[in-house]
FIDREN-346973 format. One record per residue (C-alpha): residue number from 0; x, y, z negated. Coordinates in Angstrom, 3 decimals, padded with zeros to 6 digits. Layout:
<atoms>
NUM  X  Y  Z
...
</atoms>
This chain:
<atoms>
0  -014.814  -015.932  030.867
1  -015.302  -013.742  034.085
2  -017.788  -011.703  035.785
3  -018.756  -010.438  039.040
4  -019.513  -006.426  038.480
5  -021.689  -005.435  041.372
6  -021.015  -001.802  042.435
7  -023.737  -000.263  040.430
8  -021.506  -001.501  037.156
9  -018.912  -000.332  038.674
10  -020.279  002.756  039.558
11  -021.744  003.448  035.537
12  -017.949  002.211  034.042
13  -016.415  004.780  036.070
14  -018.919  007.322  036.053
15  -018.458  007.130  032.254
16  -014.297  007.343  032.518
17  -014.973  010.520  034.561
18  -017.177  012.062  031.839
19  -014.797  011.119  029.056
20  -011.641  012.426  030.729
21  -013.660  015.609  031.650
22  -014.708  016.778  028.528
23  -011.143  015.629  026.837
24  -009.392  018.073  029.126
25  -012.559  020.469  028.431
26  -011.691  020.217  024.502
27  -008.261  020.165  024.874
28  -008.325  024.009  026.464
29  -009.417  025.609  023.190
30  -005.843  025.056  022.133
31  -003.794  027.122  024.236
32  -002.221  029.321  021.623
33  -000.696  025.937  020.166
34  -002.278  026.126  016.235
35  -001.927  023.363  014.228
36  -005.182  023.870  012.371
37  -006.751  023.750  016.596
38  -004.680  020.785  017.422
39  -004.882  018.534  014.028
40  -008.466  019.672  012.565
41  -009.880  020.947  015.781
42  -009.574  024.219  014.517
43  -011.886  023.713  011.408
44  -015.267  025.315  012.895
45  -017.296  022.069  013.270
46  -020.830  021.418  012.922
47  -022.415  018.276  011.430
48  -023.802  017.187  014.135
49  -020.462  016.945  016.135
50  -018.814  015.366  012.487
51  -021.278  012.689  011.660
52  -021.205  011.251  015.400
53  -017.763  011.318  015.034
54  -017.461  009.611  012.218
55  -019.687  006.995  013.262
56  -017.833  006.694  016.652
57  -014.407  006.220  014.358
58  -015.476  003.588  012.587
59  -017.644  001.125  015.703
60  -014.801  -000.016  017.384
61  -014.769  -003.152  019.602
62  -013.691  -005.279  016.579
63  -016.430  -004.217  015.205
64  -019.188  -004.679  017.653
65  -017.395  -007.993  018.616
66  -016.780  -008.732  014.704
67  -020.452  -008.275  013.743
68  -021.985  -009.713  016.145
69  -020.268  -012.834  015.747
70  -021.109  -013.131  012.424
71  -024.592  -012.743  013.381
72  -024.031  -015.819  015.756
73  -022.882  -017.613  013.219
74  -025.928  -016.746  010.732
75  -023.490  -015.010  008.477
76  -025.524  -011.934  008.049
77  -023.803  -011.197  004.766
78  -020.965  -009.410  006.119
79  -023.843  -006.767  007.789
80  -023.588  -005.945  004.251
81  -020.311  -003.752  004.913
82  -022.594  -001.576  007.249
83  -025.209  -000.980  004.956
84  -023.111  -000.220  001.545
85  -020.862  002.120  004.260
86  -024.327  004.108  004.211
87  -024.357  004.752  000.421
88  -020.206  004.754  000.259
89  -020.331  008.278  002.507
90  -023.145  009.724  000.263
91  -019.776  009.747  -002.017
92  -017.654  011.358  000.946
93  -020.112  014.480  000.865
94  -021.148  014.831  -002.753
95  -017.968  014.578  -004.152
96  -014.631  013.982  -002.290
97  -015.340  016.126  000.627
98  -015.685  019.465  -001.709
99  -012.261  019.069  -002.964
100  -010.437  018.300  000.251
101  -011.884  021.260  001.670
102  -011.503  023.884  -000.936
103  -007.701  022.436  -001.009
104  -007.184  022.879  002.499
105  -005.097  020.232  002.988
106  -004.196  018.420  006.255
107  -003.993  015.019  005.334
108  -004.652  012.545  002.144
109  -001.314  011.778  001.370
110  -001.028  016.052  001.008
111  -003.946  016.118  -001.295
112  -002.495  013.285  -003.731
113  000.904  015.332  -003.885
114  -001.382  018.482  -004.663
115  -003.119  015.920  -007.528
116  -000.754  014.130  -008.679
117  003.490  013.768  -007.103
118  005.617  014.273  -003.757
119  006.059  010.102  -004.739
120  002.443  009.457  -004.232
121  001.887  011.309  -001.466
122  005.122  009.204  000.394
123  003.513  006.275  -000.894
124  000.501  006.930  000.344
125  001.778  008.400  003.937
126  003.856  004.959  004.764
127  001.043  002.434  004.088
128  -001.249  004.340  005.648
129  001.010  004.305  008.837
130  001.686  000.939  008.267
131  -001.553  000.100  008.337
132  -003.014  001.873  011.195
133  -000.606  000.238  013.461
134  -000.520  -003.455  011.526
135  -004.264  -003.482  011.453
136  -006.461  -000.339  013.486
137  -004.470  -000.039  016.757
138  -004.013  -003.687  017.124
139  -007.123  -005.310  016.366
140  -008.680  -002.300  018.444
141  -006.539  -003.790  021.483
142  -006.799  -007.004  020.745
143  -010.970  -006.894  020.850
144  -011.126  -004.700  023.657
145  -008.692  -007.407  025.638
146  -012.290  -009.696  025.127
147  -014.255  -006.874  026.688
148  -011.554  -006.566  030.010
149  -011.657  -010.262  030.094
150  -015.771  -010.318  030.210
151  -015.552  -008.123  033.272
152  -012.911  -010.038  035.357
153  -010.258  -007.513  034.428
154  -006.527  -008.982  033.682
155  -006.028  -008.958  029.765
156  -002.437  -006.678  030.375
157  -003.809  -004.892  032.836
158  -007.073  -003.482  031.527
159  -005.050  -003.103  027.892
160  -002.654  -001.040  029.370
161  -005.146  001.492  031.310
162  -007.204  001.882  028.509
163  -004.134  002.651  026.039
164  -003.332  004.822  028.417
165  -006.217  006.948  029.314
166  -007.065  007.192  025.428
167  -003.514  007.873  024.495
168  -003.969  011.071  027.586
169  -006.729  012.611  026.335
170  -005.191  012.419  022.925
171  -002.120  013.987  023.641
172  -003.757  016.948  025.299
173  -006.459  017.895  023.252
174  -005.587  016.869  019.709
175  -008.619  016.062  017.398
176  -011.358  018.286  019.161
177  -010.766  016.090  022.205
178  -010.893  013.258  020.005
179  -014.305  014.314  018.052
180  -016.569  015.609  021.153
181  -015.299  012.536  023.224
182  -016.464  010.456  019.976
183  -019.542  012.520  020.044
184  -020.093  011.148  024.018
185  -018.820  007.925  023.213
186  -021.760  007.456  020.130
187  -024.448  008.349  022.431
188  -022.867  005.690  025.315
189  -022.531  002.995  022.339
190  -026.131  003.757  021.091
191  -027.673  003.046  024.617
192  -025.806  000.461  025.669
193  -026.345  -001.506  022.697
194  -029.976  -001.149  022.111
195  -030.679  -001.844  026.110
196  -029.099  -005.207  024.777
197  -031.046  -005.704  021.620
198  -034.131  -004.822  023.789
199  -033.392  -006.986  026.605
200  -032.498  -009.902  024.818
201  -035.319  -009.599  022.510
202  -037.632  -009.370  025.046
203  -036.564  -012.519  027.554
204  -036.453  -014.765  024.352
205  -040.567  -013.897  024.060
206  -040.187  -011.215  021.783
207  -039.402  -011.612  017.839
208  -041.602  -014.886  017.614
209  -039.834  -016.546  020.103
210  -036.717  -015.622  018.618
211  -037.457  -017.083  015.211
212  -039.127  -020.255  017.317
213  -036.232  -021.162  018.642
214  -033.800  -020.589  015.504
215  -036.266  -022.749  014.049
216  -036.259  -025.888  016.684
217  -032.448  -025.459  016.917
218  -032.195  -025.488  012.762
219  -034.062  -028.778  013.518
220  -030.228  -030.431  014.705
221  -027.961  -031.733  012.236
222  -025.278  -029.370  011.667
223  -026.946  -026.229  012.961
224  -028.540  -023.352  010.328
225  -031.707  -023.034  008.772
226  -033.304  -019.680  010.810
227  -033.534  -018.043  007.336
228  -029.955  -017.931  006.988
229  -029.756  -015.654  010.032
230  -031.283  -012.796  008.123
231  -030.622  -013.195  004.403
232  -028.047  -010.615  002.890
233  -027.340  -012.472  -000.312
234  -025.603  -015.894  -001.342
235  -024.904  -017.142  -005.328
236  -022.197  -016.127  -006.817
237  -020.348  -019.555  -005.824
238  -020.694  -018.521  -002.611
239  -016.635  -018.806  -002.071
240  -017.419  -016.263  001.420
241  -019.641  -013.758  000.742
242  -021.420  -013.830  -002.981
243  -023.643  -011.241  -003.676
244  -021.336  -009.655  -006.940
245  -018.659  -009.058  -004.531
246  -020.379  -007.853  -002.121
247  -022.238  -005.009  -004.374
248  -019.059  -004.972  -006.874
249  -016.145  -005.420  -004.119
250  -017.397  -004.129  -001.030
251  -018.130  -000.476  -002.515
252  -014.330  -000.577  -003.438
253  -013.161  -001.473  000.204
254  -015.707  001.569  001.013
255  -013.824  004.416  -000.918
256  -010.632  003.564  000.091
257  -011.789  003.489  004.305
258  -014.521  006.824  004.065
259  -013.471  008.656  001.150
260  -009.638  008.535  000.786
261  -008.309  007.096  004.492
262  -006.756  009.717  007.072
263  -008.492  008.208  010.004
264  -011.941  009.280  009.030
265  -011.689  012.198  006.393
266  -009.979  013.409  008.870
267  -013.239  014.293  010.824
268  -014.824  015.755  007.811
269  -012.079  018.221  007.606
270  -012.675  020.088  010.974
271  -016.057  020.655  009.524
272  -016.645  024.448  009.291
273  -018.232  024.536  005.649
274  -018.804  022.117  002.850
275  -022.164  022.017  004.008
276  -021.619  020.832  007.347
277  -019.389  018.105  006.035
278  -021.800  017.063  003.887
279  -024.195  016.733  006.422
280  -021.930  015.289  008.798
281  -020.978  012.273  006.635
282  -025.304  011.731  005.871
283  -025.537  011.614  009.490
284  -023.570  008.998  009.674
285  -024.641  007.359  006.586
286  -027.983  007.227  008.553
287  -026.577  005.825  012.206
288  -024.608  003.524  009.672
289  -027.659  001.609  009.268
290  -028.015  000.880  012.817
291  -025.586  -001.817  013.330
292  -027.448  -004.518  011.525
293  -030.083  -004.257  014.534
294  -028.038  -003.643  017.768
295  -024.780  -005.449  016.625
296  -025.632  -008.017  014.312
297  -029.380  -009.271  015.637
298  -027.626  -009.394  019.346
299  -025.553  -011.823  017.544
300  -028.370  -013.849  016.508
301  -029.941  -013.485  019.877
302  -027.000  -014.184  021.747
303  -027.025  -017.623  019.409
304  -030.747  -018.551  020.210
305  -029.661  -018.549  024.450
306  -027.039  -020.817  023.474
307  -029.223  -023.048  022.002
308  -031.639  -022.603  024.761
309  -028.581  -023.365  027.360
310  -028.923  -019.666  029.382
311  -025.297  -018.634  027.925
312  -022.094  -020.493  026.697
313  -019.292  -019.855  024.327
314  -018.180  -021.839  021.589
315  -019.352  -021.292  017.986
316  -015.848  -021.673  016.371
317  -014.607  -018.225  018.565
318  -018.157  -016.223  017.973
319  -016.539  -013.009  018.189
320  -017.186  -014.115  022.272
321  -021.199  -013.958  021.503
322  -021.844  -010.182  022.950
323  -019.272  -010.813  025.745
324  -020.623  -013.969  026.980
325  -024.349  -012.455  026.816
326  -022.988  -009.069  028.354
327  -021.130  -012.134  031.398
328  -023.796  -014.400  032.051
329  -027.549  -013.228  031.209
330  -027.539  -009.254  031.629
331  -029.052  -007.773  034.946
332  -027.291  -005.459  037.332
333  -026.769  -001.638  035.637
334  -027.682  -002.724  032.554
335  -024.419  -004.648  032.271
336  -022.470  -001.753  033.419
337  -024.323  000.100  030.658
338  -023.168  -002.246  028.486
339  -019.912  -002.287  029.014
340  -019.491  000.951  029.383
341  -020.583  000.831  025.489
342  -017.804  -001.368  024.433
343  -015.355  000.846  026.085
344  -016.841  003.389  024.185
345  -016.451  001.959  020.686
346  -012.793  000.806  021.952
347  -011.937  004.235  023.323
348  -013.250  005.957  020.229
349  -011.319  003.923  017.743
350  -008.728  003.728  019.627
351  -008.166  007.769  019.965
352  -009.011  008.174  016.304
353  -006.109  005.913  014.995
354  -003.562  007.140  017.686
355  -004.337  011.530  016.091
356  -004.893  010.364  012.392
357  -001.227  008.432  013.097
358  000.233  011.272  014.542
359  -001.274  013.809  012.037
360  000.098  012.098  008.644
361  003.482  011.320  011.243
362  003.685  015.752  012.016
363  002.360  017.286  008.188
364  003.951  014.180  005.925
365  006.885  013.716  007.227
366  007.867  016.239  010.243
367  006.151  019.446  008.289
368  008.252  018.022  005.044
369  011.549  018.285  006.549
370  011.059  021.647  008.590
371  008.656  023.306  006.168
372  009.607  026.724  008.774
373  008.413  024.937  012.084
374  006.226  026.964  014.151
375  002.426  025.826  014.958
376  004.063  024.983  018.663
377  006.499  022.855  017.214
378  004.133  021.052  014.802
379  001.654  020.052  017.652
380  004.826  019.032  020.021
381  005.840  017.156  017.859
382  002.076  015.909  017.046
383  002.178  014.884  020.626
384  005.581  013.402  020.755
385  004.076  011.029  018.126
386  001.092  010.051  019.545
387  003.040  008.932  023.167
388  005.635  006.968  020.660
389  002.438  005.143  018.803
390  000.741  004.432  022.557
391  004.182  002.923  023.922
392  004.463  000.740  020.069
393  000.720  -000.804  020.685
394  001.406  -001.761  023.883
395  004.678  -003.924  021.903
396  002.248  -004.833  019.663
397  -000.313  -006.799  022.425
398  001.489  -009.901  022.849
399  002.156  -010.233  019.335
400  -001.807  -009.710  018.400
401  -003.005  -011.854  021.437
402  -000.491  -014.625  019.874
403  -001.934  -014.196  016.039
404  -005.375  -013.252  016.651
405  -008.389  -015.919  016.838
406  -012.048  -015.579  015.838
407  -013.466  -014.086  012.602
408  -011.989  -010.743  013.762
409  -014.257  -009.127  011.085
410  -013.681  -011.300  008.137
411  -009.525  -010.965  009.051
412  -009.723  -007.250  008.775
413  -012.232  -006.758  005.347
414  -009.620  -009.416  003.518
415  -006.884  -007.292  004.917
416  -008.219  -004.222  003.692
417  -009.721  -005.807  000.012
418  -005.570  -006.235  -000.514
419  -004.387  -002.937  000.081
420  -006.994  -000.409  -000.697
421  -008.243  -001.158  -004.718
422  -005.387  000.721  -005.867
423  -005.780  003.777  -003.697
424  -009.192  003.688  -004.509
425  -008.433  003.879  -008.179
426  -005.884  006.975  -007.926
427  -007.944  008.969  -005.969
428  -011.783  008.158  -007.753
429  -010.247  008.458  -011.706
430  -008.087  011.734  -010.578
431  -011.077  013.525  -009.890
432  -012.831  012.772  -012.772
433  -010.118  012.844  -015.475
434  -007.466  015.441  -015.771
435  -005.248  013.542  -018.524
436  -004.528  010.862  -015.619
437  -001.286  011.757  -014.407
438  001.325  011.404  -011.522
439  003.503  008.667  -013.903
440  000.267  006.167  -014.261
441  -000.720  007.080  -010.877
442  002.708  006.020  -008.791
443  003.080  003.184  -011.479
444  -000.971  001.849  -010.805
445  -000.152  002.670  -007.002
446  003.286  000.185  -006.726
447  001.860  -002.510  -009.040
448  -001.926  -003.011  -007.130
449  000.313  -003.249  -003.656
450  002.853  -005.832  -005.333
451  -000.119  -007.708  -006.145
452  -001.725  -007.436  -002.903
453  000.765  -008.502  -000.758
454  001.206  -011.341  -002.613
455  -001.663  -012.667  -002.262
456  -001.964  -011.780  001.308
457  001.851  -013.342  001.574
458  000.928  -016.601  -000.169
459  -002.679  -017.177  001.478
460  -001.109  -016.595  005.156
461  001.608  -019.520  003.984
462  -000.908  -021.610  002.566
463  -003.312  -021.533  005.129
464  000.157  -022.076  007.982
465  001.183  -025.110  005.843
466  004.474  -023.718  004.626
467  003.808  -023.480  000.800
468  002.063  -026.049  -000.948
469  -000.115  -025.310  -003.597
470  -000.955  -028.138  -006.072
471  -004.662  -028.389  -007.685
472  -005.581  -026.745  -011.033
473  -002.101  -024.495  -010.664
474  -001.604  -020.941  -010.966
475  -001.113  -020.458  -007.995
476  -004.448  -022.310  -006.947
477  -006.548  -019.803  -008.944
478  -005.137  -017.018  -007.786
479  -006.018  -017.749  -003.990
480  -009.107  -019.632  -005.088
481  -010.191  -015.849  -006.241
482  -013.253  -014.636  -002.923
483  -011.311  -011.600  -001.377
484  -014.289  -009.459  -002.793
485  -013.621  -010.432  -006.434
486  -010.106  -010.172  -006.050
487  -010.626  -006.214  -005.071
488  -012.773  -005.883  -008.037
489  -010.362  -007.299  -010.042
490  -007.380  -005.681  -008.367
491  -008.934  -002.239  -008.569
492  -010.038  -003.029  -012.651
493  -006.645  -004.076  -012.982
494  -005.071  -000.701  -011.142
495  -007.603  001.552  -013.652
496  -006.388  -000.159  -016.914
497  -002.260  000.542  -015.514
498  -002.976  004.196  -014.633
499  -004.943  004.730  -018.214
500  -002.140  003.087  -019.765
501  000.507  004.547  -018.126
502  -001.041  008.433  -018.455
503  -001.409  007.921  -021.886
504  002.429  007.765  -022.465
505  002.841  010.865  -020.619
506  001.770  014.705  -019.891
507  -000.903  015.684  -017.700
508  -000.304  018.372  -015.099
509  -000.940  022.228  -016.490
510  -004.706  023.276  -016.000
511  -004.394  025.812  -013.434
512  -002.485  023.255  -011.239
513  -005.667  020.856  -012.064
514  -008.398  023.591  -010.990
515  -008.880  022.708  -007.275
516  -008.427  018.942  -007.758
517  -010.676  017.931  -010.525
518  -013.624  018.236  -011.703
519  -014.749  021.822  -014.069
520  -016.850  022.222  -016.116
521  -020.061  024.551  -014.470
522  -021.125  027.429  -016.388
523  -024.396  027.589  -014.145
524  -026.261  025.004  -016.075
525  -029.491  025.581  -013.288
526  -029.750  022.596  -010.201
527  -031.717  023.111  -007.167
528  -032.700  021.185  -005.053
529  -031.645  021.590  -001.593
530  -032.542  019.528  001.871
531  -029.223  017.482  001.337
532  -030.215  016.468  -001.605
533  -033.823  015.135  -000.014
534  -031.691  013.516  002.884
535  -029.469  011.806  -000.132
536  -032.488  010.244  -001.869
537  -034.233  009.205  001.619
538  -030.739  007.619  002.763
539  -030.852  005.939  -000.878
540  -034.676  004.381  -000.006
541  -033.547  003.275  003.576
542  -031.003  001.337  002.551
543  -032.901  -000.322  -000.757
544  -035.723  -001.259  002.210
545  -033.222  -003.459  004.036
546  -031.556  -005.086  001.208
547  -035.319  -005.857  000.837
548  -036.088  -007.080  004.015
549  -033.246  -009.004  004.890
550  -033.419  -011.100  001.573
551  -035.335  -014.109  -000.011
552  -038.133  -011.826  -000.537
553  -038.299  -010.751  003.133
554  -037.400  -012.362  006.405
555  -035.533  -015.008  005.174
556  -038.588  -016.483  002.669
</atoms>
């Protein structure tokens, strides 16, 4: 699937390179003295503004966009559901992890679960983070964006490789301020572009009633949806995809682990100045979180009523091509530049985020560890050192993804994540609260949930290849007949009842060590109210509204 750019998309794609590049090497000149705190927290002295578009930025990659928006082709509107409990998930990041990571000081996660808890767990926690940034991040960031350089007539190797590149550049010189006011940029690009789409697509289908018109002739063909399953959040319980327990039970779970706990976006909460600016960071972008249900997922939808109406083409079994194929075939001169430009944007983003939270937890958990007397120089050489190695090991990585990857890019990386992150999520949400959990149930709950969760990730890749056979009504069976939601509930359930256990048969840490990582007792019994507590509440009423409106009792009656 090509295009022919005309020179005004040409013109906006490279207009928007030259901005990005710009204010990297702009960024990257506030670290000329070589600190550490400049280079890997970009130098703590951020505002919320700066913060929450970052954090927003972080998290829309291509695979998201692309992942989204195919489910909204294929009327799964269900998994929009990640977005919206993402909104509620970071009111958590403020109010109650971000205060303790800050007042800590630490670096990284993995350094603020050895201050909590054991060197062990904060090892643990370094090497499947690493692992997983490169195993699931960098690659499924390349492999999406290779659908974006395809859309424009761009060779897949060839437009990988400049973009790795260029992000991997601005990385390497500026550290995480180039990273966070390129993100800020890159928000603003992504924002544009994708609501010119929503807009334009909106409006040449006749506006929302000729949308829902034509989902309703095209429901009309055997085989194709009912148009009220394109905008209704919740399925039964049976559901064996998306049932609404896991999704309000499961999802959350997935949530903590990826905003509150995960190096690639606390990260950007840490370069905040005060608590208050992180806090207000992270309710920023619990509000922009709610934006992707209209300019990712309804393009989706959209892009599926112009197939129906024969103005596009792409096949329903690869919808993760829905956005591309509009952005290729139906979108007018500029405003496809604009467009693309906005991909690049979520690609570039993501990209740069994984590539300094890599190198960061790389430099403080393993570098720092072994030359606790390195200079700040050496620390951010060395930060850049790692960041070049992790740009040269995702280009390895290309063939392999292009090879494994296929459609459902989404779906692949939520089941991914609903393996690995319950037991993290446990550890860090019960050590805040409870100071008799200790580092002997928390290493203990830590090894067992990731046992568990490879194994089923192990045993559902061979199943689903053909190389194990698994018989009706065995063990076996049930245990990958379990939704990937329910199985994170049950994982993280499972992880809580091992680290009680476990504590109980040992000491906790003394109470002075505990101060700064648990939770004390206040003397000042008074609360007031404060603007980000109104913000909280609002954010709380936003989100209830859409669960509303995209339900049985709203669009989809």
């Amino acid at each position: 699937m090509t295009t022919t750019m005309s020179l005004w998309d040409i013109g906006i794609i490279l207009f928007y390179f030259a901005i990005i590049l710009w204010i990297a090497q702009w960024a990257s000149k506030g670290n000329k003295e070589g600190s550490a705190a400049d280079y890997f927290l970009a130098g703590k002295n951020q505002g919320w503004l700066v913060v929450g578009a970052s954090l927003f930025a972080s998290n829309i990659g291509s695979e998201i966009i692309l992942g989204v928006s195919g489910a909204g082709a294929r009327a799964n509107m269900p998994m929009a559901n990640f977005e919206i409990i993402a909104s509620l998930v970071l009111i958590l990041l403020g109010w109650v992890f971000v205060p303790f990571y800050l007042r800590t000081g630490v670096y990284t996660m993995p350094e603020f679960l050895e201050k909590r808890y054991s060197k062990a767990c904060r090892n643990y926690l370094s090497v499947v983070s690493i692992l997983a940034y490169v195993i699931t991040k960098i690659s499924l960031i390349i492999f999406a964006g290779a659908l974006v350089f395809e859309t424009i007539g761009v060779p897949f190797w060839t437009g990988a490789i400049i973009t790795v590149i260029a992000t991997g550049f601005y990385t390497v010189l500026g550290g995480l301020k180039a990273v966070i006011y390129t993100d800020m940029v890159q928000a603003v690009i992504l924002l544009v572009g994708t609501v010119a789409v929503t807009v334009f697509g909106i409006y040449q289908l006749g506006g929302w009633d000729g949308l829902m018109n034509t989902l309703e002739v095209a429901a009309q063909t055997p085989g194709n949806p009912p148009a009220e399953r394109f905008f209704n959040l919740w399925r039964p319980m049976s559901d064996t995809e998306y049932p609404w327990t896991g999704m309000l039970f499961g999802a959350p779970i997935l949530g903590v682990w990826y905003w509150c706990t995960d190096q690639y976006i606390v990260q950007r909460t840490l370069s905040a100045k005060d608590v208050s600016n992180a806090r207000k960071g992270a309710l920023f972008a619990g509000y922009l979180k709610l934006l992707p249900v209209f300019i990712f997922f309804i393009p989706g939808v959209i892009a599926y009523a112009l197939l129906q109406k024969g103005e596009i083409n792409f096949i329903l079994d690869n919808a993760d091509q829905a956005l591309p194929a509009m952005i290729n075939s139906f979108l007018p001169i500029g405003l496809k530049g604009l467009a693309i430009a906005g991909l690049l944007a979520a690609l570039m983003s993501s990209l740069s985020s994984a590539f300094n939270s890599s190198s960061t937890l790389l430099t403080i958990d393993f570098y720092k560890q072994y030359r606790p007397k390195a200079t700040d120089k050496s620390l951010v050489r060395f930060g850049q050192i790692a960041t070049i190695i992790l740009v040269i090991v995702s280009l390895g990585w290309i063939p392999f993804m292009r090879s494994l990857m296929g459609g459902g890019i989404f779906h692949y990386l939520q089941s991914v994540q609903a393996y690995i992150s319950p037991p993290i999520a446990a550890v860090f949400l019960f050590g805040l609260f409870y100071k008799w959990i200790n580092a002997k149930g928390a290493i203990v709950a830590l090894w067992s949930g990731f046992i568990i969760g490879i194994m089923r990730l192990v045993t559902e890749f061979m199943a689903n290849e053909g190389s194990l056979t698994v018989n009706d009504g065995s063990l076996l069976f049930y245990f990958l007949e379990i939704n990937f939601l329910h199985f994170a509930l049950f994982l993280f359930l499972l992880c809580a009842v091992i680290l009680a256990i476990v504590s109980r048969f040992g000491k906790p840490l003394p109470a002075e060590e505990l101060a700064l990582v648990t939770f004390q007792r206040s003397s000042n019994s008074q609360m007031k109210w404060s603007k980000d507590a109104t913000l909280t509440v609002l954010l709380i009423v936003f989100v209830l509204v859409l669960w509303a409106l995209f339900s049985p009792l709203g669009l989809a009656s």
